[in-house]
C-alpha positions, 0 to 999 in steps of 0.5 A: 491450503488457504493463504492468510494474511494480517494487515494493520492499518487504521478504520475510517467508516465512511470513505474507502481507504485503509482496512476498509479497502484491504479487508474485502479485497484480500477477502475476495481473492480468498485470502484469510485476513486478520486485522490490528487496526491502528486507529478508528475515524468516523471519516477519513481526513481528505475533504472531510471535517468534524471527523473523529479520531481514536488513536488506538496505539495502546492497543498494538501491542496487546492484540499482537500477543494475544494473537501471539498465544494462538500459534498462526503463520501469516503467510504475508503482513501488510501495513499502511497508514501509520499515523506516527513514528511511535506506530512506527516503532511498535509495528515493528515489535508486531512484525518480530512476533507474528511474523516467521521467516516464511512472512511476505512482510509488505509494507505501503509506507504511507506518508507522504504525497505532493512533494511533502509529508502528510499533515500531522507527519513528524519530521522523523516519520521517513527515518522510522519508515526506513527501518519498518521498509528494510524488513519488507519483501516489498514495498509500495512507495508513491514517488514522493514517499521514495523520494523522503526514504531516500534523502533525495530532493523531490522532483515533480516533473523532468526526470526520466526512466533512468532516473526511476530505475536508479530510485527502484535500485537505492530502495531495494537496497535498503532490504526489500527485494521488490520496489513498487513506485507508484506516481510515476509521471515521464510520459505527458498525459500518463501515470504510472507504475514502476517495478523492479525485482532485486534478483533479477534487477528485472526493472518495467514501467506500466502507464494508465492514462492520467486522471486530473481529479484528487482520489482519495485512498486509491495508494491503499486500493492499488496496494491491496489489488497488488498483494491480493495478486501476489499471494495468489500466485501471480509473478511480479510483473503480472500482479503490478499489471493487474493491480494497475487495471484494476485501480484505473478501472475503479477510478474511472467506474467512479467517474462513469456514475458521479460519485464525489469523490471524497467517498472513495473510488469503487473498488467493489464493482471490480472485484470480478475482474480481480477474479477473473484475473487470478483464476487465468493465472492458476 
C-alpha cells in the first residue's frame, strides 16, 4: 500500500527550501504527501531582500481539523522550518490530532546555524523546539541546532567523535529514537553526518568533502532525501548514506553549471539517482 505522509513547512516561491523541496521529493519516491504550509514567501530570507511574507499561523489549526474529519493514517509527519515558538506550539496540537501511534513523527528543528539562532528567533524557539523533538522518532538537528537543544555551549571546531556520539546519546534521550546530526566537522577538508539508533546505540559518522560556499535549504533537501528513504523501506544507516549522496550530489551538480547559489542546489536532477537507490533496496 502507498505510504502517506504530511509535512508542515512554510512555501518560499522561488528558491529551493522548505515545502517546495519536500513535496517533490517525497513525490518522487512514491509517497502520498499532503501539506499544511506554515507561511508563503515570494522568496526565501538568504541573499534576498524585498521579500514578502504571510504568516500563515491562524490557519494551522483549521486546515488540521478539517483534515481531521477525513479519517486518514499518515504513516510519517514531518515538520521543518517554524517560523516562531508560537508555531511551535500549535504544531504541537497538529501532531496530537493527525498523528496515531503507528505516525514516524520527524522532525528537522530548523532554527539555528553558525553557532547562533536564526535571525527573527526568540530566545524561547529551543526550549519549545524541545517539546516538539521529544515527541519525534527522528530528529534531523545540524550541530548548532544540537547544541541550543541541549544547553551546551557550542563548539565550531576541536571536538572529536566522542564528543559527537555523547551529543547523539543526550538527544535521544530527550524522546526521539533516531539522531541525525548534520554539520559535523572532526576531519579537515570534511563534513559530515552523524547517526545513532537508541535501541541499538548503534552510533556512525558518514563524511562528504567540504564545499566553502554558502547552500541554501541544503538542511531541508537532505532532510527530505532521508525521510523520502526511510519510508521506503531502507534501514537507518543506509537512508543517512543515501540522503548524504544524494545532497552532495545536488550541490555539486550546482556548481558543475553556475547557478547562483541563492536559487537552491539542484535537488530535481537527482531525483533518478534517488530512485535508483530505493528500488536496490527492495
Amino acid at each position: 500500500m502507498q505510504k502517506r505522509a504530511i509535512a508542515i513547512h512554510d512555501i518560499s516561491c522561488v528558491g529551493r527550501c522548505s515545502l517546495t523541496v519536500a513535496l517533490p521529493i517525497l513525490s518522487a519516491a512514491g509517497i502520498n504527501t499532503a501539506v499544511i504550509p506554515t507561511a508563503l514567501l515570494s522568496t526565501h530570507t538568504g541573499e534576498f531582500s524585498g521579500y514578502t511574507h504571510l504568516d500563515l499561523s491562524d490557519q494551522l489549526l483549521p486546515i488540521a481539523a478539517h483534515i481531521e474529519t477525513l479519517g486518514l493514517h499518515f504513516d510519517a509527519f514531518y515538520s521543518g522550518y517554524l517560523a516562531s515558538a508560537e508555531q511551535v506550539r500549535l504544531v504541537l496540537q497538529v501532531v496530537d490530532m493527525l498523528c496515531d501511534q503507528q505516525t514516524h513523527i520527524f522532525v528537522d528543528p530548523a532554527f539555528a546555524d553558525h553557532g547562533k539562532l536564526y535571525s527573527h528567533m526568540g530566545d524561547d524557539m529551543p526550549a519549545q523546539m524541545r517539546r516538539l523533538c521529544s515527541r519525534a522518532h527522528t530528529i534531523v538537528p545540524n550541530f548548532t541546532e544540537a547544541s541550543f537543544l541541549l544547553e551546551r555551549p557550542y563548539q565550531a571546531t576541536g571536538y572529536g567523535e566522542d564528543y559527537v556520539q555523547a551529543l547523539a546519546a543526550e538527544l535521544a534521550a530527550l524522546g526521539p529514537e533516531c539522531v541525525v546530526i548534520t554539520d559535523v566537522r572532526i576531519r579537515d577538508g570534511q563534513t559530515g553526518i552523524a547517526v545513532y539508533r537508541k535501541a541499538s546505540r548503534e552510533f556512525r559518522l558518514f563524511f562528504k568533502p567540504k564545499f566553502d560556499d554558502i547552500f541554501y535549504g541544503t538542511g531541508d533537501t537532505f532532510a527530505s532525501f532521508l525521510i523520502a528513504s526511510v519510508l521506503s523501506g531502507q534501514p537507518l544507516m543506509l537512508a543517512a548514506q543515501t540522503a548524504l549522496d544524494c545532497t552532495n550530489q545536488a550541490i555539486q551538480l550546482t556548481l558543475d553549471e553556475g547557478e547562483p547559489l541563492r536559487y537552491g542546489v539542484q535537488f530535481e536532477r537527482v531525483l533518478p539517482t534517488l530512485i535508483e537507490a530505493l528500488q536496490k533496496h527492495k
